[in-house]
N, C-alpha and C positions, 0 to 999 in steps of 0.2 A: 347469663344463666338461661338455658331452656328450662323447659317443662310439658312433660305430656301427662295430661289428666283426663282419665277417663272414667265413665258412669253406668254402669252397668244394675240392675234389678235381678236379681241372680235365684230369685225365686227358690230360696233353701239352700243355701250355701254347702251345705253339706252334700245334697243330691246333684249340686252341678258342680263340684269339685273336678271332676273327667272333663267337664269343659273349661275349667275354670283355668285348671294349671296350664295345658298345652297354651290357651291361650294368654298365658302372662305371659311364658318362654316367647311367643312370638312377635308378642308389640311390646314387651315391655315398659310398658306404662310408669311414669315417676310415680304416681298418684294414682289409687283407683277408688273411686267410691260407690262402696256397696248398698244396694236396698233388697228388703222382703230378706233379710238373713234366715230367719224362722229358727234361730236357737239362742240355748239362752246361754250366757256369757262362760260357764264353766263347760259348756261342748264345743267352741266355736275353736275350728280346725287353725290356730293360730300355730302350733307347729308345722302344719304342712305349709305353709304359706311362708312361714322364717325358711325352710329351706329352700327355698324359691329367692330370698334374697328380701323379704317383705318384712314389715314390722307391722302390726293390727293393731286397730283399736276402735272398742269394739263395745254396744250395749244392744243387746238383743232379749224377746221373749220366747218362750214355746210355741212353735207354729204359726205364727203372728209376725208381721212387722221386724223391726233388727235394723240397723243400721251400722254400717263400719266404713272407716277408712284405711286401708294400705298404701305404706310408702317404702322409697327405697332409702328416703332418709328418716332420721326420729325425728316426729314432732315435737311442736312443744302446745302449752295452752290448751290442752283437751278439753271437751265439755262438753253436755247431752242435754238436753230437752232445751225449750223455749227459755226456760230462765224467766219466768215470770208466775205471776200469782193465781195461774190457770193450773191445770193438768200437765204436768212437764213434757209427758209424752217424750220422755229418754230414748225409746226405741225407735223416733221417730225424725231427732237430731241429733246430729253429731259435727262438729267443728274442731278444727286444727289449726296451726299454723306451721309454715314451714316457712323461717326468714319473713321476710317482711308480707308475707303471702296469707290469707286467711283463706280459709278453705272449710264451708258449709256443705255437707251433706244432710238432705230432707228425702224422707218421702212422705209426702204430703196425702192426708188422709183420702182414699176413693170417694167417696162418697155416700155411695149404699145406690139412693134414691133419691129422686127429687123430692119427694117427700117424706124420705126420712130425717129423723133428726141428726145422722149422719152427715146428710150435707149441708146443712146447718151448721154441723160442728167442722165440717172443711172449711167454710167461705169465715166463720170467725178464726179457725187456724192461720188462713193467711196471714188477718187483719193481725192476729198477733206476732205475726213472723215478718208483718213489715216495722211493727215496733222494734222486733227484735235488733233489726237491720238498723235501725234506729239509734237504739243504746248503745251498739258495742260498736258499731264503726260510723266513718263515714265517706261520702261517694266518693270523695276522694282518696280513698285508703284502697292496698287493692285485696279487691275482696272477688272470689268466685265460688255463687249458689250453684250446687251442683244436684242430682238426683233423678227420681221420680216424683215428676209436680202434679201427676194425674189431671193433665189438665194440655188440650191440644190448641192453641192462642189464636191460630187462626185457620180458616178454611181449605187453606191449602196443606196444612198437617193432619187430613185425614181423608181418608177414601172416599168417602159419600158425604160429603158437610150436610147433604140437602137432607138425606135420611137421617142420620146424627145427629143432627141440630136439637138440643133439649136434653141429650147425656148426661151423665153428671161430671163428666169426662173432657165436654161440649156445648158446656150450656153458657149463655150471656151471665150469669150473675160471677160461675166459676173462671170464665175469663176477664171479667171485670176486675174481682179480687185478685186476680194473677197480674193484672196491668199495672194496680196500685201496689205492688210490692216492686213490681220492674220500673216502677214512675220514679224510684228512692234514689235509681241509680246505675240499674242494670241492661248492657247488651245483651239480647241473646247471641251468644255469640257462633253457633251454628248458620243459623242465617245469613251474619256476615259473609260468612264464606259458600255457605249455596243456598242458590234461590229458587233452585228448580223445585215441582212438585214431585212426590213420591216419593219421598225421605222420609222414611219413619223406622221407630224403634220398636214398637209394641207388635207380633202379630197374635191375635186369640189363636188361644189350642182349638177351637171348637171348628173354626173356618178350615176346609179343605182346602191344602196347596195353597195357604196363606200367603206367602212368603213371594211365591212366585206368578200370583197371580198380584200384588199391590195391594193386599186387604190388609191396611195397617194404619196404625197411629204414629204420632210423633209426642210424644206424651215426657220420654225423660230428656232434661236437658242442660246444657254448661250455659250459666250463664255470669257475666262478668261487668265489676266495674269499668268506666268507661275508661281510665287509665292502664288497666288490665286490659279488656278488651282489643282494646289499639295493638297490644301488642301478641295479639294471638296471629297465629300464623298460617293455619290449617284448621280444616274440622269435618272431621267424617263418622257415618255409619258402618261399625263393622260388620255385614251381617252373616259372617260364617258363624258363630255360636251358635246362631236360631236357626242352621239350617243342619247342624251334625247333629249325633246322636243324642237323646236326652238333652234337649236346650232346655230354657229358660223359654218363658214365651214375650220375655223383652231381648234386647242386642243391644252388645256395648256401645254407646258415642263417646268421641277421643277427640281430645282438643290439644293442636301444638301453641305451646307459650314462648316467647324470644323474650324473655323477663329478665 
């Protein structure tokens, strides 16, 4: 069995629909997992995507957060938020399975500020989503964290580490908590396959000629149990979306599976 799963932040699913389709027609992705949907579940363009060959699902808010998964087969095991005695934050997890495959999409909250309680509420979301990771599987199971982790792991995922250093995006506490959830069990598994610098997914709208000058993050990412991982095959950044009309100001990363 293959599998290609890809991770995109689609930043309003509905406004990047023009990107969204031509681009399933050409990679056709088994799997794709969405973030930043920004609608809530009775708008969410799940017709236009079934005739693409997609099946959704899908919990989102108004203009806020969202999160979905599209596949070309049905899942099964659906489920949203944390699953625990905090804030479920539904819009902010979603989980599938396909066969023996579990499959998490997060976007994992920005932060705001360093001192807001914002990132406060990031660095304890981790701490709850390595629990999570916790209860419902384990490393040995194959499991792939998919998303926006709002969080760039190390110095070489980002343009300027020397300036950035203290983001909320970039900062030691927020990679600290991102190590302790990767400590549970997880490859990243882009890296395995490139190591060079200047891979990234995120460019700001705000930066001129973002894109082609290297002004970016590496912030969303596939990452996989180590049984899983072994058997990924490829792993790239697409970044024609971010550079055609009306992008998103992230680009999809796609990871091949030999599962």
């Amino acid at each position: 069995m293959t599998l290609r799963l890809a991770t995109y932040n689609v930043n309003s699913v509905r406004a990047r629909l023009s990107v969204l389709e031509p681009w399933l027609r050409r990679v056709h992705p088994d799997v794709v997992c969405l973030q930043e949907t920004k609608v809530v579940d009775a708008s969410f363009p799940g017709d236009v995507l079934r005739d693409l060959g997609y099946t959704s699902v899908f919990r989102g808010e108004k203009s806020y957060n969202g999160v979905a998964i599209l596949s070309l087969a049905e899942p099964s095991d659906v489920r949203f938020g944390l699953e625990d005695e905090g804030s479920s934050d539904e819009a902010r997890l979603i989980a599938a399975s396909f066969g023996e495959i579990h499959v998490v999409n997060t976007y994992v909250p920005q932060g705001r500020d360093v001192d807001s309680p914002m990132f406060a509420y990031k660095l304890e979301w981790l701490a709850r989503l390595r629990q999570y990771f916790e209860r419902r599987f384990a490393p040995r199971s194959l499991v792939i964290w998919a998303g926006d982790f709002n969080i760039a792991p190390e110095a070489i995922d980002v343009h300027d580490p020397k300036r950035l250093l203290g983001h909320v995006c970039f900062h030691p506490d927020a990679q600290r908590a991102l190590a302790e959830v990767k400590a549970w069990g997880f490859v990243d598994v882009f890296r395995r396959h490139v190591a060079e610098p200047g891979q990234y997914t995120f460019y700001d709208y705000r930066v001129k000629d973002a894109v082609t000058r290297g002004v970016g993050w590496r912030v969303d990412h596939v990452w996989a149990t180590k049984p899983l991982a072994r058997k990924s095959t490829a792993a790239w950044i697409d970044l024609a979306p971010r550079t055609g009309e009306t992008p998103s100001d992230h680009t999809p990363l796609v990871v091949g599976f030999d599962a």
